[in-house]
C-alpha atoms as a printed R data frame, in Angstrom:
    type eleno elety resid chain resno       x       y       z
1   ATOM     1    CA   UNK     A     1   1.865   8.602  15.114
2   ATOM     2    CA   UNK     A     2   2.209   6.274  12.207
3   ATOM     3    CA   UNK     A     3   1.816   8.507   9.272
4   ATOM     4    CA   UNK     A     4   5.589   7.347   8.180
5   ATOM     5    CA   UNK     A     5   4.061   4.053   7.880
6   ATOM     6    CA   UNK     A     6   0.671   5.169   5.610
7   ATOM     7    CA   UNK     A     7   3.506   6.989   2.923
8   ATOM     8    CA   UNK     A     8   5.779   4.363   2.736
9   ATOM     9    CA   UNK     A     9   2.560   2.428   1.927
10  ATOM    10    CA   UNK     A    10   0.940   4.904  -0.374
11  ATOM    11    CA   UNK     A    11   4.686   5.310  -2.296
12  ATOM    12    CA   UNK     A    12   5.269   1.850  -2.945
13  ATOM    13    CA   UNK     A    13   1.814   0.976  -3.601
14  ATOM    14    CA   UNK     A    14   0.889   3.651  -6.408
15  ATOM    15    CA   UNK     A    15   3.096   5.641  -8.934
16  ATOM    16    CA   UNK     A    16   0.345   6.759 -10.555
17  ATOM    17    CA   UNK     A    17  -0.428  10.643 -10.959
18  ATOM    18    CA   UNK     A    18  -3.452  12.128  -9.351
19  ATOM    19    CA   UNK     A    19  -3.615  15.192 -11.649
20  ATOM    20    CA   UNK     A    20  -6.189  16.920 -13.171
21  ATOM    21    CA   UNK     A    21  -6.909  18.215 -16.793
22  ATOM    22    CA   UNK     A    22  -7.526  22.077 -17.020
23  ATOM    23    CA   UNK     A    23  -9.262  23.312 -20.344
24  ATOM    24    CA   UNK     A    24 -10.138  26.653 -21.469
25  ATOM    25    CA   UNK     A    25 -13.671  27.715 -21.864
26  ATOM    26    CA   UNK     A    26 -12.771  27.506 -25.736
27  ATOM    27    CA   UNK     A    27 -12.417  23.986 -25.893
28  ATOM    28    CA   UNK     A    28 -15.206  21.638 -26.995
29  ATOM    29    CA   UNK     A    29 -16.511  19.557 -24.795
30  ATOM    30    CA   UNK     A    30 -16.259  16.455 -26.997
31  ATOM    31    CA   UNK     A    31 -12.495  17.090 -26.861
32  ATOM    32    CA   UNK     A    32 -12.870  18.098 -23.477
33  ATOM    33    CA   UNK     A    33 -14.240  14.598 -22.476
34  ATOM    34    CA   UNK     A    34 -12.128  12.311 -24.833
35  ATOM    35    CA   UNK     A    35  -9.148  14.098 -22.507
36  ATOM    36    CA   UNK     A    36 -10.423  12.654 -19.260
37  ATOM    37    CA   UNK     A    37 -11.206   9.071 -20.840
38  ATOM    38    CA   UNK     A    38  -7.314   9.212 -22.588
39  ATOM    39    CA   UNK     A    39  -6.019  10.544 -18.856
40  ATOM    40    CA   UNK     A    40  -7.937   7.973 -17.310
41  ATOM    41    CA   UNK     A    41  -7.057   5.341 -19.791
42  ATOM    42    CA   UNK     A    42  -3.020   6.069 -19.048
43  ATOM    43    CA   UNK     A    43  -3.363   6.374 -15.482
44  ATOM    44    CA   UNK     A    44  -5.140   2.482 -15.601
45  ATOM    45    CA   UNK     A    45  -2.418   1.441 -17.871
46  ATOM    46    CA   UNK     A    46   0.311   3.023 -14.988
47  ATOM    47    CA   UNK     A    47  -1.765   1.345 -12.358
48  ATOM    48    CA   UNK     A    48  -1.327  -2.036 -14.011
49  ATOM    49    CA   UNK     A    49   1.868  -1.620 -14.653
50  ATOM    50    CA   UNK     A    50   2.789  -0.556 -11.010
51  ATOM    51    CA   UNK     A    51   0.539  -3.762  -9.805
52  ATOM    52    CA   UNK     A    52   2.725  -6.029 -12.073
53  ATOM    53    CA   UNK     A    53   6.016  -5.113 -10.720
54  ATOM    54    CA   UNK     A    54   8.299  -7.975 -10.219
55  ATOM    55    CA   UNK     A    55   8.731  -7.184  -6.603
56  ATOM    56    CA   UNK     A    56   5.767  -5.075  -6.069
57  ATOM    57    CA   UNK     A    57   2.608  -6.570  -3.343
58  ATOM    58    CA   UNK     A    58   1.294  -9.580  -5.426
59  ATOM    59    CA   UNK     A    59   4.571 -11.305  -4.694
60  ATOM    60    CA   UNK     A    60   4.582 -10.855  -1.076
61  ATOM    61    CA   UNK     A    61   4.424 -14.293   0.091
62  ATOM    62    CA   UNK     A    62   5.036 -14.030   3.926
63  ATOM    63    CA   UNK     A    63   4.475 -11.370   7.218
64  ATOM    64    CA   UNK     A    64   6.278 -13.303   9.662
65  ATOM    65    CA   UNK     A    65   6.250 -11.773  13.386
66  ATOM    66    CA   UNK     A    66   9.962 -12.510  14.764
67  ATOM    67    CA   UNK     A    67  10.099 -14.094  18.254
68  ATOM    68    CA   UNK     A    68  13.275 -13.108  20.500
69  ATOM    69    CA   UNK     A    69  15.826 -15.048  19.751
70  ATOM    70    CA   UNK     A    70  16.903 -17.233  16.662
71  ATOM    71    CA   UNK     A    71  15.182 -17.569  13.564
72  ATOM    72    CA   UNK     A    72  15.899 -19.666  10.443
73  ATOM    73    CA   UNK     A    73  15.943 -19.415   6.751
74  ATOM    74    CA   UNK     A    74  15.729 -22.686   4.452
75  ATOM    75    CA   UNK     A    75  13.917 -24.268   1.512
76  ATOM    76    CA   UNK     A    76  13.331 -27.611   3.766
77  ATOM    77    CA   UNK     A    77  11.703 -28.751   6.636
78  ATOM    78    CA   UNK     A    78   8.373 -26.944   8.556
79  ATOM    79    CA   UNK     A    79   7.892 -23.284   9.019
80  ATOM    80    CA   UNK     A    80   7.036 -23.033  12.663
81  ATOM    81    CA   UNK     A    81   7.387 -20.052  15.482
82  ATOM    82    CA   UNK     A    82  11.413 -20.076  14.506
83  ATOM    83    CA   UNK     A    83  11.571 -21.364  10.982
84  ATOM    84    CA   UNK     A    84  10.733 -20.361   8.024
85  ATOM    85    CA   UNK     A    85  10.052 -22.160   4.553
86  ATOM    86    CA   UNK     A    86   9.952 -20.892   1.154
87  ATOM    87    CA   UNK     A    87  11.138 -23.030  -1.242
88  ATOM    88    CA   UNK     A    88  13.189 -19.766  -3.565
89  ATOM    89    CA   UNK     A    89  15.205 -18.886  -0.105
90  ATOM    90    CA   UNK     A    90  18.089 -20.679  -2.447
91  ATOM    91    CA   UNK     A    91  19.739 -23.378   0.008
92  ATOM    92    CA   UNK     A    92  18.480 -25.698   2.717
93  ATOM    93    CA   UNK     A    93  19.648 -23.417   5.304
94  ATOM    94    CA   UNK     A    94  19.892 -19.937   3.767
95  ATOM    95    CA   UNK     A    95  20.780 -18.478   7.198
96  ATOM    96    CA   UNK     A    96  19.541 -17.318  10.244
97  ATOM    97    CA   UNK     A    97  17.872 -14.322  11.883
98  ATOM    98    CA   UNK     A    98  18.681 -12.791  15.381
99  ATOM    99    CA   UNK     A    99  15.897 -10.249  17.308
100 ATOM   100    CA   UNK     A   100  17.523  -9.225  20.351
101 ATOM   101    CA   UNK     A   101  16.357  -8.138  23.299
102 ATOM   102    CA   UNK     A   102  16.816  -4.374  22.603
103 ATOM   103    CA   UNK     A   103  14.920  -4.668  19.241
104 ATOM   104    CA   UNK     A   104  18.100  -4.923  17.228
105 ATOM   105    CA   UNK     A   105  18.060  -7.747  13.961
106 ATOM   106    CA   UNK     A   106  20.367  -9.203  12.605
107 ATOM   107    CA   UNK     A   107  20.992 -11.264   9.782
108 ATOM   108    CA   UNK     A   108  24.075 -14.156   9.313
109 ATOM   109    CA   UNK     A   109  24.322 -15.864   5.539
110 ATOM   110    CA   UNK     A   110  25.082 -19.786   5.555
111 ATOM   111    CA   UNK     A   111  27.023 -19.570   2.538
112 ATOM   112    CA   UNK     A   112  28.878 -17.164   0.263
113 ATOM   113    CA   UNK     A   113  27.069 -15.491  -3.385
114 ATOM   114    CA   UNK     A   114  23.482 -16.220  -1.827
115 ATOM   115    CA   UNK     A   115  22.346 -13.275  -0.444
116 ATOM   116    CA   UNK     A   116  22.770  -9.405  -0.565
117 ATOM   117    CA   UNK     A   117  22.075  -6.037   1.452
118 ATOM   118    CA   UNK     A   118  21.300  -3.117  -0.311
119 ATOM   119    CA   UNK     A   119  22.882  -5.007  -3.396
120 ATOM   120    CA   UNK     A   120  26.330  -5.841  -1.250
121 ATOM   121    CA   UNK     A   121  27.199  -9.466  -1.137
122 ATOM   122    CA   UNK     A   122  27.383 -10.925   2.270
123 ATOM   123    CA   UNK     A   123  29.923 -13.043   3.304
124 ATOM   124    CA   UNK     A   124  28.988 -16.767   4.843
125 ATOM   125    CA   UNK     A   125  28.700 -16.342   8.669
126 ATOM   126    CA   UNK     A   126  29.257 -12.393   9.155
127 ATOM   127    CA   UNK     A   127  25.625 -10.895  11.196
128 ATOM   128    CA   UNK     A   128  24.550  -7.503   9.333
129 ATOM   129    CA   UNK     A   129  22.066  -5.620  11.086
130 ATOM   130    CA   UNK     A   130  18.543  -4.837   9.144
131 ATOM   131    CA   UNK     A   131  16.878  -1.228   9.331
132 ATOM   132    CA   UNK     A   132  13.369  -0.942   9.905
133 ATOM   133    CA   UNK     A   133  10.964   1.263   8.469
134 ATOM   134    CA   UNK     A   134  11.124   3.488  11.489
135 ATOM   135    CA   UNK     A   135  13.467   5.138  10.335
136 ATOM   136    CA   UNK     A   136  12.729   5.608   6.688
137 ATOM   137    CA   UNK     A   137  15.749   4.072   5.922
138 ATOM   138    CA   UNK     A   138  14.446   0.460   4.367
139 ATOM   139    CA   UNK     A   139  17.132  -2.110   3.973
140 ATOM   140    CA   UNK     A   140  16.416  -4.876   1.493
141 ATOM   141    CA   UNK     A   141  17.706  -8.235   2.150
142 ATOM   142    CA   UNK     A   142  17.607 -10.151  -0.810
143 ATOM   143    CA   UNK     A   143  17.953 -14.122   0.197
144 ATOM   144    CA   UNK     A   144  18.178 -16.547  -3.084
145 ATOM   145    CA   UNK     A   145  14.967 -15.255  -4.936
146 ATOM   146    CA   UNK     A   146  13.600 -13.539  -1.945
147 ATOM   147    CA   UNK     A   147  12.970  -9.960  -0.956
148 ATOM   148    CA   UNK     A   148  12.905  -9.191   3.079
149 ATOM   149    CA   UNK     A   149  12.668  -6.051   4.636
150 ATOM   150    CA   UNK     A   150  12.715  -5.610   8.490
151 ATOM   151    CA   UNK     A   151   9.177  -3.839   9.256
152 ATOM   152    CA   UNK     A   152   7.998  -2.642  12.628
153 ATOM   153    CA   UNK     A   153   4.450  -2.703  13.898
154 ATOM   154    CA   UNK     A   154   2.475  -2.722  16.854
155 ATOM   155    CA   UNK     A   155   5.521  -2.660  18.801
156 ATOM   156    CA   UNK     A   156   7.100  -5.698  17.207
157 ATOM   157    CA   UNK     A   157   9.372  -7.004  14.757
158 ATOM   158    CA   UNK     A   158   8.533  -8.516  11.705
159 ATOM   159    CA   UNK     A   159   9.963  -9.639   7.982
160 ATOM   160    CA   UNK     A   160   7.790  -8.644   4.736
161 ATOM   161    CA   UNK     A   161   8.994 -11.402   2.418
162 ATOM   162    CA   UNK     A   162   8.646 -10.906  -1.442
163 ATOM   163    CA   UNK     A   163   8.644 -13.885  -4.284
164 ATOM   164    CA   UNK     A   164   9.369 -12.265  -7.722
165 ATOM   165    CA   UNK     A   165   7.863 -16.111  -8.639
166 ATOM   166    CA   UNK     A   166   5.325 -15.878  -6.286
167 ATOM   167    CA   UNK     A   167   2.037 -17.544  -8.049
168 ATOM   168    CA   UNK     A   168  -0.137 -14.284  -7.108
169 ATOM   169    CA   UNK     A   169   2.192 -12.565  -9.681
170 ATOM   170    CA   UNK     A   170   2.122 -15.040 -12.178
171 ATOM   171    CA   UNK     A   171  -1.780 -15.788 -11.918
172 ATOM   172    CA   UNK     A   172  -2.727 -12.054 -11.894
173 ATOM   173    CA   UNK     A   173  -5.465 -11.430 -14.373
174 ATOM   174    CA   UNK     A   174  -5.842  -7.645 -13.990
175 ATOM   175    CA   UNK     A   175  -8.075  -5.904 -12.037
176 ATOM   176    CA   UNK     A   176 -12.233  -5.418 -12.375
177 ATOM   177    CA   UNK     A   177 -13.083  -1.619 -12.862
178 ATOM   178    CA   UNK     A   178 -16.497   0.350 -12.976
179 ATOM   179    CA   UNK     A   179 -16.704   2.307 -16.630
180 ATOM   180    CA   UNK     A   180 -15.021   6.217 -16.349
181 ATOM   181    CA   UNK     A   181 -17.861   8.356 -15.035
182 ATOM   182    CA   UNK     A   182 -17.044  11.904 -15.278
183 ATOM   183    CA   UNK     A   183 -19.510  12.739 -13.117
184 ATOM   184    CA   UNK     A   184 -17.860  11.314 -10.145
185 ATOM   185    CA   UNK     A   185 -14.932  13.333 -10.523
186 ATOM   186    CA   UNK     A   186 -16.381  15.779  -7.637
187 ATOM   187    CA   UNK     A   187 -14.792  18.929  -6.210
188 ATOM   188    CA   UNK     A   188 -14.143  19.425  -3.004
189 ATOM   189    CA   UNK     A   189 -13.019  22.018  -0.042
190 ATOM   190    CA   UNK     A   190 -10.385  21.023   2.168
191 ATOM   191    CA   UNK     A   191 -10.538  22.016   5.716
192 ATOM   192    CA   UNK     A   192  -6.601  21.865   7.379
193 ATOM   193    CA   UNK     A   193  -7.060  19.964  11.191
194 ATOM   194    CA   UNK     A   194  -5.096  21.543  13.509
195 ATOM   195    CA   UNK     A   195  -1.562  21.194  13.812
196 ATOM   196    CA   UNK     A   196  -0.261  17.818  15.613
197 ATOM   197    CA   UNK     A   197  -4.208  16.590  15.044
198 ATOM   198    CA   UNK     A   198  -4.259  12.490  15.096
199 ATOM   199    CA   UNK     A   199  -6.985   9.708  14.311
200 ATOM   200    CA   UNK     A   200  -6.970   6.126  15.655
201 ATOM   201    CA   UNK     A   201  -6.860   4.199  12.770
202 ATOM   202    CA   UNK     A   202  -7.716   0.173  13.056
203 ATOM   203    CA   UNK     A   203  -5.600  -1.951  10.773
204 ATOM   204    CA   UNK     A   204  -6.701  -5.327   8.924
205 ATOM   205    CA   UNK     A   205  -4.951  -7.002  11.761
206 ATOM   206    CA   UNK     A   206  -6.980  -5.399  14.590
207 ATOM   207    CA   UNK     A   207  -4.444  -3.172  15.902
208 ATOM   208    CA   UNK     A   208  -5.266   0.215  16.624
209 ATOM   209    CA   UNK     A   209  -2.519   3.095  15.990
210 ATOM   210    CA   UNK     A   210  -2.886   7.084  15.872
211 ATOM   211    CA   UNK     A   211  -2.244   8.081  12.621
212 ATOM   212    CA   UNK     A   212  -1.868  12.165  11.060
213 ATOM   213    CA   UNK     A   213  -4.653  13.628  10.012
214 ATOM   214    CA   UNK     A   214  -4.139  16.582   7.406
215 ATOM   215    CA   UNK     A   215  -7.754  17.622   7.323
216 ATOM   216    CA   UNK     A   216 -11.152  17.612   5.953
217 ATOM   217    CA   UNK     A   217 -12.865  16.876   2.932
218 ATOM   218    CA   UNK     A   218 -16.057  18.445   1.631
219 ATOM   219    CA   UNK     A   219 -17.917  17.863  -0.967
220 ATOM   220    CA   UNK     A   220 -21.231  17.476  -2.793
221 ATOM   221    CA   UNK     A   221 -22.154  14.152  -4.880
222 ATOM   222    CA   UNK     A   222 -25.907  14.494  -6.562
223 ATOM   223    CA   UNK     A   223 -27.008  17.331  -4.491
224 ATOM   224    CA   UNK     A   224 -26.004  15.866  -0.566
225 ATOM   225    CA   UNK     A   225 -23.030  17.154   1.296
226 ATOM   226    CA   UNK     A   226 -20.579  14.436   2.258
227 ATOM   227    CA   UNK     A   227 -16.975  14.371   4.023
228 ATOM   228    CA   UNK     A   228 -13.834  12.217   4.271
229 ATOM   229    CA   UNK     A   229 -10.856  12.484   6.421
230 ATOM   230    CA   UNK     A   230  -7.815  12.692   4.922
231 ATOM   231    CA   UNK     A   231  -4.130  12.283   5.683
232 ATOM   232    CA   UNK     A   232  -0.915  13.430   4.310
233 ATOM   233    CA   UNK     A   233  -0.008  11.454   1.362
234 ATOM   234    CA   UNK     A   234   3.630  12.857   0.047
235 ATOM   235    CA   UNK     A   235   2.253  15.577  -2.787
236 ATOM   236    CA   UNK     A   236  -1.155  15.170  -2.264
237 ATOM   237    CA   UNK     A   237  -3.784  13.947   0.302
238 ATOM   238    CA   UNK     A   238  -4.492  10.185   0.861
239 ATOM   239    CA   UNK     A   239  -7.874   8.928   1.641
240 ATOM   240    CA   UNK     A   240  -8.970   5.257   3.042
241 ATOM   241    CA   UNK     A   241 -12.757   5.606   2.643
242 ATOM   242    CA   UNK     A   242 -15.907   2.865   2.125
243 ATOM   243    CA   UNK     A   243 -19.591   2.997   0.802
244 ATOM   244    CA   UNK     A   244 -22.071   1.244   0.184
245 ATOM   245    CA   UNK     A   245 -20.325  -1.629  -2.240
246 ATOM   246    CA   UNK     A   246 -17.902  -2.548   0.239
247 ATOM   247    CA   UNK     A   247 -18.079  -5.996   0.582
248 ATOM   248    CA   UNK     A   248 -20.228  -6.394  -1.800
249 ATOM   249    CA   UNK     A   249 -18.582  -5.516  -5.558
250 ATOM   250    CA   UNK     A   250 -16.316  -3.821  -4.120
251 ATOM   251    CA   UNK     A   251 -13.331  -4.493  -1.518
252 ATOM   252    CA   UNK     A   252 -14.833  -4.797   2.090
253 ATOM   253    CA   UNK     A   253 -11.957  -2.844   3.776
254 ATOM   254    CA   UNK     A   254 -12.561  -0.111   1.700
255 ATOM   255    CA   UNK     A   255 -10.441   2.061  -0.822
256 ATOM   256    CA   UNK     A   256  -7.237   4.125  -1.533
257 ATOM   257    CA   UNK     A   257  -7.722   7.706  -2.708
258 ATOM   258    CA   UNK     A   258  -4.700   9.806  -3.845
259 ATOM   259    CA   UNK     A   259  -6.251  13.531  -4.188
260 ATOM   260    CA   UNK     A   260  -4.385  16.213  -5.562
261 ATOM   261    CA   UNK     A   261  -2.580  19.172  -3.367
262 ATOM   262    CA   UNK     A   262  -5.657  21.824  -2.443
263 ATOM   263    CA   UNK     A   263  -4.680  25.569  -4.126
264 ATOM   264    CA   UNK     A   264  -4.568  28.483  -1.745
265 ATOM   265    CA   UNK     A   265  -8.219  28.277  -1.565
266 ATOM   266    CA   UNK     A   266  -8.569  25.025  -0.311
267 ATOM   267    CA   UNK     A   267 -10.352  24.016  -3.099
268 ATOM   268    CA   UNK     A   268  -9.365  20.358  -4.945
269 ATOM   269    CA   UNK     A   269 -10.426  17.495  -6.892
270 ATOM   270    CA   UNK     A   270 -11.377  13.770  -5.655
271 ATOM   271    CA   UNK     A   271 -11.747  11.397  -8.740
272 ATOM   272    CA   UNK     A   272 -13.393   8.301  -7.417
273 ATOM   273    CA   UNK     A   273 -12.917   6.734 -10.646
274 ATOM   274    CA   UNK     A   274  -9.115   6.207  -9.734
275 ATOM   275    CA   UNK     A   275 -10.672   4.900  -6.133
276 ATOM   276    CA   UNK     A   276  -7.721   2.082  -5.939
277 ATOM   277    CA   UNK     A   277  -7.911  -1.478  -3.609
278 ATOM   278    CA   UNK     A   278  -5.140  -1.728  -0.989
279 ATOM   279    CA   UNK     A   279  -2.581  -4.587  -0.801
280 ATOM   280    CA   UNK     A   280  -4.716  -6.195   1.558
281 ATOM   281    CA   UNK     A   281  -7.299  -7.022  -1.218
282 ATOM   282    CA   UNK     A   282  -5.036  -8.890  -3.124
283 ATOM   283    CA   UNK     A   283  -2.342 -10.764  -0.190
284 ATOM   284    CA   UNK     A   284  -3.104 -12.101   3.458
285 ATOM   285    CA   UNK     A   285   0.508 -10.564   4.509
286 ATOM   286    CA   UNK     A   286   0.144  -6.954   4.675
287 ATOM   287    CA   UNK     A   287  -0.990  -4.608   7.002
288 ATOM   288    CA   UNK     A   288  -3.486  -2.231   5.918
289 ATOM   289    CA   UNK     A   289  -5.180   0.367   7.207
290 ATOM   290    CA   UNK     A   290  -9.553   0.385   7.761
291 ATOM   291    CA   UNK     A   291 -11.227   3.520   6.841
292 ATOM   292    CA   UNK     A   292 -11.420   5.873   9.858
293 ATOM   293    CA   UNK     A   293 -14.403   6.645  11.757
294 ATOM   294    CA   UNK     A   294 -16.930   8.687   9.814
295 ATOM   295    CA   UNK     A   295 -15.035   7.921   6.054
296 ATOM   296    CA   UNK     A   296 -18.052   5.291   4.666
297 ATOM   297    CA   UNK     A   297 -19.938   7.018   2.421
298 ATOM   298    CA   UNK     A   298 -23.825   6.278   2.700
299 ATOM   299    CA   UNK     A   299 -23.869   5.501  -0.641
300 ATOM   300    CA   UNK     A   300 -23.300   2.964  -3.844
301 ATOM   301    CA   UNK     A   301 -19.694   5.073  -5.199
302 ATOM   302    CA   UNK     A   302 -19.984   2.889  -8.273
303 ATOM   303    CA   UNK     A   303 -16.852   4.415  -9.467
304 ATOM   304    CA   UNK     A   304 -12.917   2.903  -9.052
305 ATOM   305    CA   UNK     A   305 -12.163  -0.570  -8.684
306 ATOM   306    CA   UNK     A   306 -13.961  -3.412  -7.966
307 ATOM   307    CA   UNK     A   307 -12.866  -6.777  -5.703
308 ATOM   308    CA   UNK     A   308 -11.570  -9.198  -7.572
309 ATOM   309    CA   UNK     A   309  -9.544  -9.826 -10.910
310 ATOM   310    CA   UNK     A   310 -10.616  -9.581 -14.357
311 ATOM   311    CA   UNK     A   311 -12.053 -12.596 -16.160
């Protein structure tokens, strides 16, 4: 199962809350509904914020698959199957990756006060071994300006690489979003799957992995029953869903939902309006998962985000 992998990507993709507004029945409804557009409003304003982040997913600049054996680090020369190029690694020859043949990697520095593990300098020519993500333990290797962290997937070894100058950052222009629509703030009963129940989720880069499933879903929009899988997503449910706009105004690999944690009745709240794009709308380097099968909506859900940036 891979549902480790969908929360580390749901937790460093979105701080945002996924909470809802409770009023009593003596509240107006005018105040009622300037609420939901100020909730809205701050949970945009938290989504941009979490988007700009200085090492966040616009400045991932490289997904490079490691190849057994030796693999360098420099601001010169031609990335190739064993090199790599970025011209903030902060010396010609930064250093030098090893993947061994029992999945170990390690990680030697060319010279002293260049690069840092877990914010501990690393001495010139001393290997330190990088953590993966397996076990939820994420070492960051910070290389010059760079940001690497040792990833696994689909049975391999690989290194995220983030560029807190990386021109995605700097040319981000915000994000296109549909107007707040209350009424596509829908509720919804959940339905638990049963314990140890798993999916096969396809990623953007064709591989296909089991991930959790938490449950079901269901819900009315305009008078017609719909569902959605849904996974575990730390204190709520997480969603990967499509409709009728993907690919057209909206992102064709689909969306991110964060829904809140169903009460003992199983009853919740799914606010398409905070329908979110994954990192794989904005960078060729990461790793996202495709709806799973049943989760496109037969529908327009002009609600949420939209592809592409704001004018």
């Amino acid at each position: 199962m891979r549902s480790s992998h969908l929360l580390i990507l749901i937790l460093l993709f979105t701080g945002v809350s996924c909470g809802t507004t409770e009023t009593n029945p003596g509240t107006s409804t005018t105040t009622a509904m300037a609420t939901l557009h100020e909730e809205h409003a701050e949970w945009i304003r938290d989504r941009d914020a979490e988007l700009r982040q200085p090492e966040g997913w616009l400045c991932l600049v490289g997904l490079v698959w490691l190849e057994p054996g030796e693999t360098t680090l420099g601001t010169t020369g031609t990335s190739n199957g064993n090199r790599i190029v970025l011209a903030n690694a902060g010396a010609k020859a930064a250093g030098r990756f090893i993947l061994r043949d029992d999945g170990e990697v390690t990680f030697t520095p060319s010279k002293n006060d260049l690069c840092r593990l877990d914010d501990v300098p690393l001495a010139a020519n001393e290997a330190v071994v990088l953590t993966d993500d397996r076990d939820g333990v994420l070492g960051v290797l910070r290389v010059g300006g760079l940001h690497i962290t040792h990833i696994h997937r689909q049975e391999r070894s690989a290194l995220r690489i983030r560029d807190r100058d990386a021109e995605t950052l700097r040319m981000f222009a915000g994000v296109q979003r549909h107007a707040f629509d209350p009424d596509r703030r829908i509720d919804a009963i959940f339905e638990p799957a049963a314990e140890g129940a798993t999916v096969d989720v396809t990623l953007v880069t064709e591989f296909v992995e089991p991930h959790q499933v938490a449950g079901t879903l269901r819900f009315k929009i305009d008078g017609v029953e719909h569902s959605l899988l849904a996974h575990p997503g730390g204190k709520g449910l997480f969603v990967v869903f499509a409709d009728e706009t993907s690919g057209v105004t909206s992102y064709g690999g689909g969306r991110f939902l964060i829904v809140e944690e169903p009460n003992a009745n199983g009853r919740t709240r799914i606010d398409f309006n905070r329908a979110f794009n994954p990192p794989c709308s904005f960078t060729a380097f990461a790793t996202c998962p495709l709806p799973p099968p049943g989760n496109r909506l037969p529908i327009a859900m002009k609600a949420g985000e939209k592809h592409g940036t704001s004018p």
